[in-house]
C-alpha positions in Angstrom: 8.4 35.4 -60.8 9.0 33.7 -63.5 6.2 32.0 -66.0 5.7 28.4 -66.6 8.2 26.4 -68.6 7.3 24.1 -71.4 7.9 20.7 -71.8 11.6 20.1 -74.0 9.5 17.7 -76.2 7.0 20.4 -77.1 9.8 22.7 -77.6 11.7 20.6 -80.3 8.6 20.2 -81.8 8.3 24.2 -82.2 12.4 24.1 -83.6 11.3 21.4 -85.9 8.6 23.3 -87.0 10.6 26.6 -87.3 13.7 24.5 -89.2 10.7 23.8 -91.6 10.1 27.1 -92.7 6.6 27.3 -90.4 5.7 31.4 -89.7 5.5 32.0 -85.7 1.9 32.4 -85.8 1.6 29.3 -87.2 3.8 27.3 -85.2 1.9 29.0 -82.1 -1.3 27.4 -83.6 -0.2 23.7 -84.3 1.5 23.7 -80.7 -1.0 25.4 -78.6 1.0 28.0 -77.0 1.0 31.7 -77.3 2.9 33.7 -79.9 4.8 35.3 -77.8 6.4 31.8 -76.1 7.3 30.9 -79.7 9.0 34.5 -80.0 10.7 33.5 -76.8 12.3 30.3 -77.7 13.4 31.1 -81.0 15.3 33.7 -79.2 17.1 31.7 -77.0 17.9 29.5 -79.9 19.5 32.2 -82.2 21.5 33.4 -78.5 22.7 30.0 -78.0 25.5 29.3 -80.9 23.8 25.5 -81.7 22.2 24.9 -84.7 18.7 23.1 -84.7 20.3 19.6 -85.7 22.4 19.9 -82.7 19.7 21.0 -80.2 17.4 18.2 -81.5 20.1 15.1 -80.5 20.2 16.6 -76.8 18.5 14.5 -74.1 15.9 16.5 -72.5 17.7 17.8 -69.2 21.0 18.8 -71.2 18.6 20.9 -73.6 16.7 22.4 -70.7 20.0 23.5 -69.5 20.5 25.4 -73.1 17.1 27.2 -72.8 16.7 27.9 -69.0 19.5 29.2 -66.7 17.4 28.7 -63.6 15.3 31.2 -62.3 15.5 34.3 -63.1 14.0 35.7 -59.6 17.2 34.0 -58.2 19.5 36.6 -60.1 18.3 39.8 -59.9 20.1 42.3 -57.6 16.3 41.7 -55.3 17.7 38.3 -54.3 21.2 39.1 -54.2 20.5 41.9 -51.6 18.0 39.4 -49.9 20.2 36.3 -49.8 22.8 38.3 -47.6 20.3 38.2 -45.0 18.8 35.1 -44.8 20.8 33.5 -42.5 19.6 36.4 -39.9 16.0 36.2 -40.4 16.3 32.6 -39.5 18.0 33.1 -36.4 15.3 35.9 -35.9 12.6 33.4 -36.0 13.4 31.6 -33.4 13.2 34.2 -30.9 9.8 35.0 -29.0 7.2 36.9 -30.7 9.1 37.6 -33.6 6.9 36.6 -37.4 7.5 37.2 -41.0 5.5 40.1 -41.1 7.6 41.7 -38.4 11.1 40.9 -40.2 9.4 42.1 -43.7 8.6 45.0 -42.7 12.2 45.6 -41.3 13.1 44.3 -44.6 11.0 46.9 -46.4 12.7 49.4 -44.4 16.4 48.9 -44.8 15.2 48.0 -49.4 11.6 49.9 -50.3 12.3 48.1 -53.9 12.4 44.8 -52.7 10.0 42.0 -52.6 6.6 41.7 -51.2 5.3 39.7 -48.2 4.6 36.6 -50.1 7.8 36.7 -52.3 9.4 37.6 -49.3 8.0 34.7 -47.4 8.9 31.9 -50.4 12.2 32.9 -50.7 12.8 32.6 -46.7 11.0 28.9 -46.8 13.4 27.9 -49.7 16.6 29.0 -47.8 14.7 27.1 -44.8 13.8 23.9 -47.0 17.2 23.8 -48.6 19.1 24.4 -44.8 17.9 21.3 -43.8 18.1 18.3 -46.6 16.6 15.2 -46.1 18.0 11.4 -46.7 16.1 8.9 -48.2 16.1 5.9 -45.9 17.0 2.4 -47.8 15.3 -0.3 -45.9 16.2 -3.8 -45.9 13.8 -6.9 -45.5 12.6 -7.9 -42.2 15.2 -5.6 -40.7 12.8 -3.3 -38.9 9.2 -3.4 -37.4 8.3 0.6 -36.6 5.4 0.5 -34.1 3.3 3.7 -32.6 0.1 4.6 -30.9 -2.7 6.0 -33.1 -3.9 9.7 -31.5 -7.3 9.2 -31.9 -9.2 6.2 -30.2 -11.9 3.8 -30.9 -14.7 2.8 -28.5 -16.9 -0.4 -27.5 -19.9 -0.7 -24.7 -19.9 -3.1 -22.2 -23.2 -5.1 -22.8 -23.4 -5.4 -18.5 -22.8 -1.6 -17.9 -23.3 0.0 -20.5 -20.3 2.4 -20.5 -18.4 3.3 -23.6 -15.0 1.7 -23.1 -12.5 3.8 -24.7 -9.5 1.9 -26.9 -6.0 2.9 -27.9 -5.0 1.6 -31.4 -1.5 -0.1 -31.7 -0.5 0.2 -35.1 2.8 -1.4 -36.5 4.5 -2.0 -40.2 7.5 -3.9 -41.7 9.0 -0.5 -43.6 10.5 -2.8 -46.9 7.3 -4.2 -47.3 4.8 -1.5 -46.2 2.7 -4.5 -44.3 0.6 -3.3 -41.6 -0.8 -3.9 -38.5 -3.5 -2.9 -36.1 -5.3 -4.0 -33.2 -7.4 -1.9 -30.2 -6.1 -2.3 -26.6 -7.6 -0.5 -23.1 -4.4 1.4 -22.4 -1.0 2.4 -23.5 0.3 0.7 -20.5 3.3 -1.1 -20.6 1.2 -4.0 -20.1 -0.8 -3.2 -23.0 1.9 -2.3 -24.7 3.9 -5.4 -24.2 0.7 -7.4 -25.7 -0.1 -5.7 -28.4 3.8 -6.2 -29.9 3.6 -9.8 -29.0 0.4 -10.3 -30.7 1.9 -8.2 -33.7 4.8 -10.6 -34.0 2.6 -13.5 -33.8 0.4 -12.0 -37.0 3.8 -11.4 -38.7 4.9 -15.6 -38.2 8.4 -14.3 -37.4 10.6 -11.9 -35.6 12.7 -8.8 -37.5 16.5 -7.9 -36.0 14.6 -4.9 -34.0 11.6 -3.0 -33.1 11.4 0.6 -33.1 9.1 2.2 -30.9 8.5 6.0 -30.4 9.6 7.3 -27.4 6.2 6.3 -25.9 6.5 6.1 -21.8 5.2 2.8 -22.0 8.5 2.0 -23.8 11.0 4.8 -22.7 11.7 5.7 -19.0 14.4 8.5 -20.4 14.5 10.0 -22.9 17.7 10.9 -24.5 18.4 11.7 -28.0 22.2 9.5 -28.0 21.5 7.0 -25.0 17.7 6.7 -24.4 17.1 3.9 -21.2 14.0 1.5 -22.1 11.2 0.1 -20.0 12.7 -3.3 -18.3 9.9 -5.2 -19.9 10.5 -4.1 -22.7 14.1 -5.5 -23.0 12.5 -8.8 -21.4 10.3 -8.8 -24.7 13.7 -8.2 -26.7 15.4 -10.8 -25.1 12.4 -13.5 -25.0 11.9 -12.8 -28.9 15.6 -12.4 -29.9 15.2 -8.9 -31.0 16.6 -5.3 -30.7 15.0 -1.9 -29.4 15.9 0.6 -31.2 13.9 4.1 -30.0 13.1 6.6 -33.1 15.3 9.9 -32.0 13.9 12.6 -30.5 12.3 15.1 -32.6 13.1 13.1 -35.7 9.7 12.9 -37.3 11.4 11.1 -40.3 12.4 8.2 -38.4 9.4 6.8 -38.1 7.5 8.7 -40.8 6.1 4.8 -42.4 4.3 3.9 -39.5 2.6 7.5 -39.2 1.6 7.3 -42.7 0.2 4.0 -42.0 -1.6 5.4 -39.3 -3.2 8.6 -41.7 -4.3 5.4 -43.6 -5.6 3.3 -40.8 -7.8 6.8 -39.8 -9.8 6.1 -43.5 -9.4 2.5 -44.0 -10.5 1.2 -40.9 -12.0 4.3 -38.4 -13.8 5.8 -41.0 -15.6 2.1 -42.1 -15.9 1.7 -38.5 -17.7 5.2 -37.3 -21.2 3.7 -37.6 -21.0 0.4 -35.7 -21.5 -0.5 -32.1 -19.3 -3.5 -30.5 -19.8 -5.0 -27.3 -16.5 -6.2 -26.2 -12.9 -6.0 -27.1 -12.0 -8.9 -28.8 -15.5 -8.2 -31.1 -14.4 -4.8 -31.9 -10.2 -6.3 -32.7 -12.2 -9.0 -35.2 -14.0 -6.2 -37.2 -10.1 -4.1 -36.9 -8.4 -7.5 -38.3 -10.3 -8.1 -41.1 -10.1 -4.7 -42.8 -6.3 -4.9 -42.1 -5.8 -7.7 -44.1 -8.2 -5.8 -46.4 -5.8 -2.9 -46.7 -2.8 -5.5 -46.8 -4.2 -6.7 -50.2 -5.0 -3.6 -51.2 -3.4 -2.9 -54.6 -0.8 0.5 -53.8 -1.5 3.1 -56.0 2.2 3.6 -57.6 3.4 0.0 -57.3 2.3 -3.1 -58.9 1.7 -5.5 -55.9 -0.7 -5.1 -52.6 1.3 -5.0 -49.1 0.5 -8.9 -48.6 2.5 -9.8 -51.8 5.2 -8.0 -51.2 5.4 -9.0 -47.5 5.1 -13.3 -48.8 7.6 -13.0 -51.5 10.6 -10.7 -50.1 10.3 -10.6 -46.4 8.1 -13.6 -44.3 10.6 -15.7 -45.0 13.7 -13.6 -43.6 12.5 -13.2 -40.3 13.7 -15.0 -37.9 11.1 -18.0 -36.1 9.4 -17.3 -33.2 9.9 -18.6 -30.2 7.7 -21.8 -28.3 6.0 -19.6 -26.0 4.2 -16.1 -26.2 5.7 -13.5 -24.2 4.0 -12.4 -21.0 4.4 -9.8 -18.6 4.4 -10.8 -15.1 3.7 -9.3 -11.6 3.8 -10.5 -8.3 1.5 -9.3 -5.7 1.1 -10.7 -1.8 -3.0 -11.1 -0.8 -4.2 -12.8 2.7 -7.2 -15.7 2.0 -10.5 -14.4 2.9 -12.7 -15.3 5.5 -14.9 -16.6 1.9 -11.6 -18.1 0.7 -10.8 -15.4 -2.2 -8.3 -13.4 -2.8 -9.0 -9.8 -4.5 -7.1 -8.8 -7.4 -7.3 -5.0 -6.4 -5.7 -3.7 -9.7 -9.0 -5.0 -11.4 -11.0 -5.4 -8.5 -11.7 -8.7 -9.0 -12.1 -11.8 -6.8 -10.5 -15.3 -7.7 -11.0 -18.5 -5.3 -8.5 -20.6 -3.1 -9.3 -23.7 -1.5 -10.9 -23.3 1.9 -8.3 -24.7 4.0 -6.0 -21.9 3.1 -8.3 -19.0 4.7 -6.2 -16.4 6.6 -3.2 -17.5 5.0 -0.7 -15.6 2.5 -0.9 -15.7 -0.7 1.2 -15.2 -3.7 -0.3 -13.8 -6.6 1.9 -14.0 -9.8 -0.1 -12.8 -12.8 -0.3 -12.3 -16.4 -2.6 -11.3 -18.9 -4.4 -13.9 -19.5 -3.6 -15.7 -16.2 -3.8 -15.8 -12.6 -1.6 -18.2 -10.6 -2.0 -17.9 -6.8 0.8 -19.2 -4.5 0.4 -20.8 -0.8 3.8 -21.6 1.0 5.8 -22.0 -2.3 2.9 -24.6 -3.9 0.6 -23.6 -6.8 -2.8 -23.9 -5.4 -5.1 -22.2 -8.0 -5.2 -21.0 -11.2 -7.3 -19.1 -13.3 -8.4 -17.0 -16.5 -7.9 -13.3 -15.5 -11.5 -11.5 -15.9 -11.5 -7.7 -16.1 -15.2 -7.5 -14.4 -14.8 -5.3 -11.2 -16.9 -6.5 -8.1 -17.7 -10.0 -9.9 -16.0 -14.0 -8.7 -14.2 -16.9 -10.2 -15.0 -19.9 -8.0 -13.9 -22.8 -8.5 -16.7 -25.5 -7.1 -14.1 -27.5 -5.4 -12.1 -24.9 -3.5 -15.3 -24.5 -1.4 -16.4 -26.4 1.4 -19.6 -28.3 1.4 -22.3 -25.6 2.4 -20.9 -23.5 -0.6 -20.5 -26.0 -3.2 -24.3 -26.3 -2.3 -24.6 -23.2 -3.0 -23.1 -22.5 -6.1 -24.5 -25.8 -7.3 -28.0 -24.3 -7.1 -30.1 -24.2 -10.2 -33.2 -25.1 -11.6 -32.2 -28.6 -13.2 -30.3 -29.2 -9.8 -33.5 -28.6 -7.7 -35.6 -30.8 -10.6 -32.7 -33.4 -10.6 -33.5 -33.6 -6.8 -37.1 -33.6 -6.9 -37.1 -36.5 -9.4 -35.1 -38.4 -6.9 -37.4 -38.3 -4.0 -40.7 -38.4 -5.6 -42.7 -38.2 -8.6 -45.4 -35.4 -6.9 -42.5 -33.6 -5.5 -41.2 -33.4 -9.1 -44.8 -32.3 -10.5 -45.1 -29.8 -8.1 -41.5 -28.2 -8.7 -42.2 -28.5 -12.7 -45.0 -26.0 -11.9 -43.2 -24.0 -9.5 -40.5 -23.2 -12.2 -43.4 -23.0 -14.9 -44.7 -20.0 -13.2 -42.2 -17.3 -14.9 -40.6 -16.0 -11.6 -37.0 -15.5 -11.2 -34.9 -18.7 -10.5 -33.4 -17.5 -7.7 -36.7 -16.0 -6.2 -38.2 -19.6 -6.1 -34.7 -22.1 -4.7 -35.1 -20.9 -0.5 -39.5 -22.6 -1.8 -37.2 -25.8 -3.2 -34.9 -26.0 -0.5 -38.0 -26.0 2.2 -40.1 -28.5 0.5 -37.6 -30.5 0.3 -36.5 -30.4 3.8 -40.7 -30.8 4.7 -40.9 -33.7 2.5 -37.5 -35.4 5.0 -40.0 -34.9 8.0 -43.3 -36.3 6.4 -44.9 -39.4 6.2 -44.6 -40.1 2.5 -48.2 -40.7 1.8 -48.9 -37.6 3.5 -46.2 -35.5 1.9 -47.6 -36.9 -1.5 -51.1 -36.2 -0.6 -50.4 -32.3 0.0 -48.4 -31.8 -3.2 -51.3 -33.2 -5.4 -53.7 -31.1 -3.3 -51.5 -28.2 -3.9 -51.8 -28.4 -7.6 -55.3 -29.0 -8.1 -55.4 -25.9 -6.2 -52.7 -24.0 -8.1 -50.9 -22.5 -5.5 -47.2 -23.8 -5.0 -46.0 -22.4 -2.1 -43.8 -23.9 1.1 -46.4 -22.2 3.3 -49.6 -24.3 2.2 -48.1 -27.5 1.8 -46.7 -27.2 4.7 -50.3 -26.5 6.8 -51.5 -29.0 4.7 -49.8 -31.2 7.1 -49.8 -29.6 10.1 -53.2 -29.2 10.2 -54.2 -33.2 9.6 -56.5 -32.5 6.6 -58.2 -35.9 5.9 -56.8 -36.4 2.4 -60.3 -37.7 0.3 -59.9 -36.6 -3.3 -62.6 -39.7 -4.4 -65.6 -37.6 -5.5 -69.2 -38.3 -3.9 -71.8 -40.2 -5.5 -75.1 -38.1 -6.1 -77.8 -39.4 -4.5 -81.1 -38.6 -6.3 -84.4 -37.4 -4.5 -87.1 -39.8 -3.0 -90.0 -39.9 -6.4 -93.5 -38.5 -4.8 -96.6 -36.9 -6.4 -95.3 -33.6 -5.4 -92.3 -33.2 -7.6 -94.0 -32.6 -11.3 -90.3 -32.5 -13.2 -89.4 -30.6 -16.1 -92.8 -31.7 -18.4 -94.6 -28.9 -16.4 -92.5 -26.4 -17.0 -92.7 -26.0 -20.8 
């Protein structure tokens, strides 16, 4: 192989020197170089049929081209022999079990003299490397957004369960500009999907001519490297936002090699400052993703003047077109009959959402988003409501139930306290003491809800009589207020009198015991 080259600044220097009458040793010694290189180049310049003056008013390329021929490992017979081959130990590849080593030592076989395994190895990835050139994509501004999944996912635990919730990361980038985008979602669903691009294009204040996703099968039912056939919702988007889907090609890594590189990025700018913090929901853990985006957006690039964000302002926000009034949702449409309890379960999240009573045992239509959940009774919109995730959990709404359950989901301790006030003042006290006593709320409304009905039944003087009793005795039950009553306990709370002893010569007092 053959040795390192020298710069052709530091070589005019050595003709300069040599044109002024400098020994090679000497000129080795000022340069830095060996005597032998000097030796070298000197040689080539009295084999090249130019005279120093001429060699000096070359630009650097043209006077590399005087001095080296190429490599010299490309012309001996080795390579000429080697070359013949090439295209058959490329072919040979590709068939099962077949390595390098195998088709070297073949090689070695058929030329003893020729090259060894690694030289043998370089020159085959050469012929490879130069088999298959690559193009160097021009991109114009806010023609394309590239969008992918990350591979690796980031987590949050759900404060009520506990669990570690596993996130995909949707990342996105405007190729001119470089600008990025990331944000964590449950799934790569289409759903999913579908909202993480809308929220993208909402970031970006505008919308590019087209979106190219990877052949992800939340965006690609077919595959096809000519005539691939997209998700339906996905050309919904396209035609809500006034865009084009364009897939990346099949196994055309190069298509979409920005947004992969942005994602190598994301893996140290935002996972790695991430690794040693614990969120507790979704949109906590998407705040702490936003804010080193925009970080990284006005991060200065290492080979360019300007940060992502600057770039993005000046060339490109401004050349996309607006976005539409509304933000694109996906919809589906399920049919549910009302409960017996007037709800209807969402089964895809398990999740229970109230109608208004009068509808029980009727069909519903469920048409939901999202964010939303719009429920359907004979054509008319009856309810809607903000789509939880919770499984097993209910969204009432007080006036969709009837009386005896608005009660019931009315029920709390300033409700019962609100009440008490109302009726009387040592119905009040005695409640103010019931809730003082650190119990569960719940444990203590069924108490509430008997005294209250006791104190309907009472006389009032009587009713007020037991509740004072049954604080001076600090016990606040339903139970003894209740016998208080029943048993007819003469209500005297006026303390006696003492009466002090008759005086008589037989009672000495205190005196007589000192």
């Amino acid at each position: 192989m053959a040795g390192k080259t020298r710069p052709m600044s530091q070589i005019k220097q050595l003709l300069r020197l040599h044109q002024q009458g400098k020994a090679k040793k000497e000129i080795a010694r000022i340069l830095g170089i060996s005597k032998n290189t000097v030796k070298s180049y000197l040689h080539k310049y009295g084999s090249s049929g130019y005279n120093i003056d001429d060699l000096l008013e070359f630009d650097d390329p043209v006077l590399e081209s005087k001095f080296h021929l190429g490599n010299p490992s490309y012309k001996e017979h080795r390579y000429e022999f080697l070359k013949k081959q090439m295209d058959y130990y490329v072919q040979e590849l590709k068939r099962n079990g077949v390595t390098r080593l195998i088709l070297w030592e073949e090689y070695k076989e058929s030329n003893p003299n020729g090259y060894s395994f690694s030289q043998f190895c370089y020159h085959l990835h050469q012929h490879q490397k130069a088999s298959k050139p690559t193009a160097v994509l021009h991109h114009e501004p806010s023609d394309k957004l590239f969008i992918d999944f990350a591979g690796k996912q980031l987590s949050y635990v759900d404060i009520q369960t506990g669990e570690i919730i596993k996130c995909q990361v949707f990342v996105a980038c405007l190729p001119y500009s470089d600008y990025a985008f990331a944000m964590a979602v449950k799934t790569q669903g289409v759903e999913d999907f579908i909202y993480a691009i809308s929220c993208c294009l909402s970031y970006l204040g505008g919308v590019p001519r087209a979106i190219v996703p990877d052949n992800l099968k939340s965006a690609v039912i077919k595959s096809d490297r000519y005539e691939p056939e997209l998700n339906v919702a996905l050309d919904d988007l396209a035609n809500h936002y006034g865009t084009t889907i364009v897939p990346a090609r099949v196994r055309s890594p190069k298509d979409k090699a920005l947004v992969e590189n942005q994602v190598k990025i994301i893996y140290s700018r935002i996972y790695a400052k991430l690794r040693n913090r614990q969120f507790h929901s979704l949109h906590e853990l998407n705040e702490s993703i936003a804010a080193l985006v925009l970080r990284h957006n006005q991060t200065r690039m290492q080979i360019k003047p300007y940060c992502r964000e600057e770039k993005f302002l000046a060339d490109e926000k401004h050349l996309l077109q607006p976005l539409p009034k509304t933000v694109y949702e996906m919809k589906f449409y399920k049919e549910y009959t009302v409960a017996p309890n007037n709800h209807i379960c969402l089964f895809k999240d398990r999740h229970y959402y109230s109608v208004p009573y009068i509808h029980v045992g009727r069909k519903a239509m469920v048409i939901y988003t999202r964010s939303t959940v719009s429920i359907y009774v004979n054509n008319e919109l009856v309810a809607v409501h903000a789509r939880s995730y919770t499984a097993g959990q209910y969204t009432s709404v007080k006036e969709h139930l009837c009386s005896n359950h608005q009660h019931w989901l009315s029920r709390s301790p300033d409700y019962y306290m609100e009440k008490a006030k109302r009726t009387s003042d040592e119905l009040y006290n005695l409640f103010v003491q019931l809730f003082q006593q650190g119990k569960y709320p719940e444990q203590l409304y069924r108490t509430c809800d008997g005294l209250l009905r006791l104190q309907r039944d009472t006389e009032p003087e009587d009713f007020a009589q037991a509740c004072k009793t049954a604080i001076e005795l600090n016990r606040y039950s339903y139970t003894l207020v209740r016998n208080l009553i029943k048993n007819k306990v003469i209500w005297d709370t006026d303390v006696p009198e003492d009466n002090p002893l008759p005086k008589h010569q037989n009672v000495r007092g205190r005196e007589c015991y000192k």
